[in-house]
C-alpha positions in Angstrom: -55.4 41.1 43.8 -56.6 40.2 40.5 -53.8 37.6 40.0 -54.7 36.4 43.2 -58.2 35.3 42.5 -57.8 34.2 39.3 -55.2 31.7 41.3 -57.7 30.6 43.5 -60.5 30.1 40.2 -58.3 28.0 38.7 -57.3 25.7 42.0 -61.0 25.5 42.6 -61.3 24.4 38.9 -58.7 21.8 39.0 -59.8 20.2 41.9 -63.7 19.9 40.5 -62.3 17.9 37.8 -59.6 15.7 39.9 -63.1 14.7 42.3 -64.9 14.5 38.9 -62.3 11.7 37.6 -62.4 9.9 40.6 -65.9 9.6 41.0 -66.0 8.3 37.6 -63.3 6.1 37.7 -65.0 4.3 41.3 -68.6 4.0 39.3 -66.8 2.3 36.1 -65.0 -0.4 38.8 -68.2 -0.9 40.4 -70.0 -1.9 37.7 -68.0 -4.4 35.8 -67.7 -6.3 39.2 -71.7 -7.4 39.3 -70.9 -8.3 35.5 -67.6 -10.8 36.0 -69.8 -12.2 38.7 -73.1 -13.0 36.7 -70.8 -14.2 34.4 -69.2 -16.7 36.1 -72.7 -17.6 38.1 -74.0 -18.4 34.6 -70.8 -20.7 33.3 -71.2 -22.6 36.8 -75.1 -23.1 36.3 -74.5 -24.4 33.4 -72.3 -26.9 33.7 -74.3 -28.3 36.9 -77.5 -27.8 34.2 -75.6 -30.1 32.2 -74.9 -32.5 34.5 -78.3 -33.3 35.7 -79.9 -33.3 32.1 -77.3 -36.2 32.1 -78.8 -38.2 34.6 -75.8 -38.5 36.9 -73.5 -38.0 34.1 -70.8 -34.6 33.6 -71.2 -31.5 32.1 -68.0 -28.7 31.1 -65.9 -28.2 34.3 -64.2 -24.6 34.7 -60.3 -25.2 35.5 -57.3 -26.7 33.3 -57.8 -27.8 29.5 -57.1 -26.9 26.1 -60.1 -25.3 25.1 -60.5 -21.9 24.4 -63.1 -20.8 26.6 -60.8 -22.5 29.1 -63.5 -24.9 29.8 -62.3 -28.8 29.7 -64.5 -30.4 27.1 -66.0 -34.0 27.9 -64.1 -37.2 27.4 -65.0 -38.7 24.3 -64.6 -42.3 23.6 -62.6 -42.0 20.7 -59.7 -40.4 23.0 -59.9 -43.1 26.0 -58.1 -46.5 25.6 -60.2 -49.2 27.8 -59.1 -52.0 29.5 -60.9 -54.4 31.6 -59.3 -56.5 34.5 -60.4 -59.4 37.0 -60.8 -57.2 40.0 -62.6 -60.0 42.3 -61.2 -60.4 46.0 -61.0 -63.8 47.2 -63.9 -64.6 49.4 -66.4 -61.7 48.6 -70.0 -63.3 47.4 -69.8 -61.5 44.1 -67.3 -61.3 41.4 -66.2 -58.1 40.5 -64.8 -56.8 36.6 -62.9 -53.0 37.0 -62.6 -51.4 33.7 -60.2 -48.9 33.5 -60.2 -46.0 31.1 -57.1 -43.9 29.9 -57.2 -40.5 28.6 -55.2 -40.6 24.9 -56.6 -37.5 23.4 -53.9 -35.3 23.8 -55.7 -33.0 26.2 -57.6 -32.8 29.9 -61.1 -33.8 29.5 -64.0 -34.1 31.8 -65.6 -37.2 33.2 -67.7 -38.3 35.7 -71.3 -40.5 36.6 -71.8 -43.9 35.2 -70.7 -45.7 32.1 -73.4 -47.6 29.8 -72.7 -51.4 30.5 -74.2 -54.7 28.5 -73.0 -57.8 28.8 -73.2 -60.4 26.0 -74.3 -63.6 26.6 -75.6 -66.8 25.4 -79.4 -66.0 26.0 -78.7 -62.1 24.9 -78.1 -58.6 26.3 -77.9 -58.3 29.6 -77.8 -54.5 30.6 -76.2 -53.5 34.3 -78.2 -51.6 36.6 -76.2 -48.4 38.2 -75.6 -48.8 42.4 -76.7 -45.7 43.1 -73.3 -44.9 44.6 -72.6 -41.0 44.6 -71.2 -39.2 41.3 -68.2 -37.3 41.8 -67.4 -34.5 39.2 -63.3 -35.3 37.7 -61.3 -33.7 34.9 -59.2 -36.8 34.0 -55.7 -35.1 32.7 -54.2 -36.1 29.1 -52.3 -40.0 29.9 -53.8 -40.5 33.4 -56.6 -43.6 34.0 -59.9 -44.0 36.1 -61.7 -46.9 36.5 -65.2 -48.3 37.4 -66.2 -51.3 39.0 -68.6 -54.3 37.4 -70.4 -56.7 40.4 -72.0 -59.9 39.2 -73.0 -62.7 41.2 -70.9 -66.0 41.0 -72.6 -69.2 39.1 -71.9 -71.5 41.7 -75.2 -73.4 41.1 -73.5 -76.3 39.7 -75.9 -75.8 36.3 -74.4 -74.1 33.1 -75.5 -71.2 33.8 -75.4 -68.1 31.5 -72.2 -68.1 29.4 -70.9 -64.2 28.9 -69.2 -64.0 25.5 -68.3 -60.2 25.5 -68.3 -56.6 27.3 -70.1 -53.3 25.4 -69.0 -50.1 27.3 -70.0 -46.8 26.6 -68.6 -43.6 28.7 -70.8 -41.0 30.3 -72.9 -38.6 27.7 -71.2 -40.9 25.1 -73.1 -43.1 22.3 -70.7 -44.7 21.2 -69.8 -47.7 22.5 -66.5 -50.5 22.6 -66.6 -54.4 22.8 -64.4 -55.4 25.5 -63.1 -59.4 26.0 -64.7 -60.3 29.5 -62.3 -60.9 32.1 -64.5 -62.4 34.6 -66.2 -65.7 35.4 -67.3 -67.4 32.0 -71.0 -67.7 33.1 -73.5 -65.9 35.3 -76.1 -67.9 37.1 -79.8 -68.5 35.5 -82.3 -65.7 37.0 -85.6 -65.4 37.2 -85.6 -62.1 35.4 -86.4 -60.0 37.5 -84.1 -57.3 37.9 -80.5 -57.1 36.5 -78.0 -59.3 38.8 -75.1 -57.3 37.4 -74.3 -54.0 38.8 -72.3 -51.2 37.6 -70.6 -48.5 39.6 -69.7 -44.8 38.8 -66.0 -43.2 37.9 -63.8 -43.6 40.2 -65.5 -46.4 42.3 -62.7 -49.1 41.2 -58.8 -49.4 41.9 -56.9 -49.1 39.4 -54.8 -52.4 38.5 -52.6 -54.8 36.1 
């Protein structure tokens, strides 16, 4: 009988432990789950945090990239290669300039919201107003292109007008800037300065072309 009930101790210690594991086990799972989560709550609110300090412009965007915190970095505008093209469509009021930007850096980088534009003229620098057209967040991948679209009203005055002489573009949360040749009409009608007549639209709201 003695043998007997020191069987049954032991069972009955065995299993207190096994329960004892498990429960322990389940509460360590259940933790680290709120944890992943606030983590990745906190690398989404920032990026959208970034993005609106911007103005329109792009913060980090989780997904594909080459960075370590695998978070694709902005583009910077010493990786893209710019080119701009006569993008106007016979018959439409306005003329129309697409500038297309190619991603040479080597790695996926992040882009989105509206490029700095001035155009250089003969009476100075005229700075493009943004449309207003919606921003869509993009991750342009290493060789691929995206372009944006330039409006400006056709001189068709008969006068002189306002000859353009060059393109400054600078890419979203960029400062630094490239001079472009200008592929569009040589002159822009004389304004009453009021207002920018040339208009500028976001990433992605221009074809690309040859």
């Amino acid at each position: 009988m003695r043998v007997r009930k020191l069987t049954f101790a032991a069972l009955a210690v065995a299993a207190g432990l096994s329960l004892t594991a498990c429960q322990n086990d389940d509460g360590g799972t259940a933790q680290s789950d709120p944890s992943s989560a606030s983590t990745a709550a906190s690398s989404g609110g920032g990026s959208a945090s970034d993005g609106s300090d911007q103005g329109g412009g792009q913060g980090t965007v989780a997904g594909t990239g080459s960075n370590e915190n695998g978070e694709v970095g902005k583009c910077r505008t010493g990786e893209l290669k710019f080119k701009a093209i006569d993008h106007t469509v016979d018959g439409d009021p306005d003329g129309t300039v697409a500038v297309e930007l190619t991603n040479g850096g080597g790695r996926d980088c992040a882009i989105s919201g509206y490029a700095g534009v001035d155009l250089k003229t003969s009476a100075g620098s005229l700075s493009a107003e943004r449309s207003g057209e919606e921003v869509t967040p993009g991750v342009l991948k290493d060789g691929e292109s995206v372009a944006f679209g330039i409006n400006y009203p056709i001189n068709d005055s008969g006068g002189s007008g306002v000859r353009i002489t060059g393109l400054v573009v600078t890419p979203p949360d960029e400062t630094k800037s490239v001079t472009l040749d200008w592929p569009g009409a040589a002159t822009l009608p004389v304004t009453d300065g009021s207002g920018s007549p040339v208009k500028v639209g976001p990433m992605g709201s221009a074809g690309q072309g040859g």
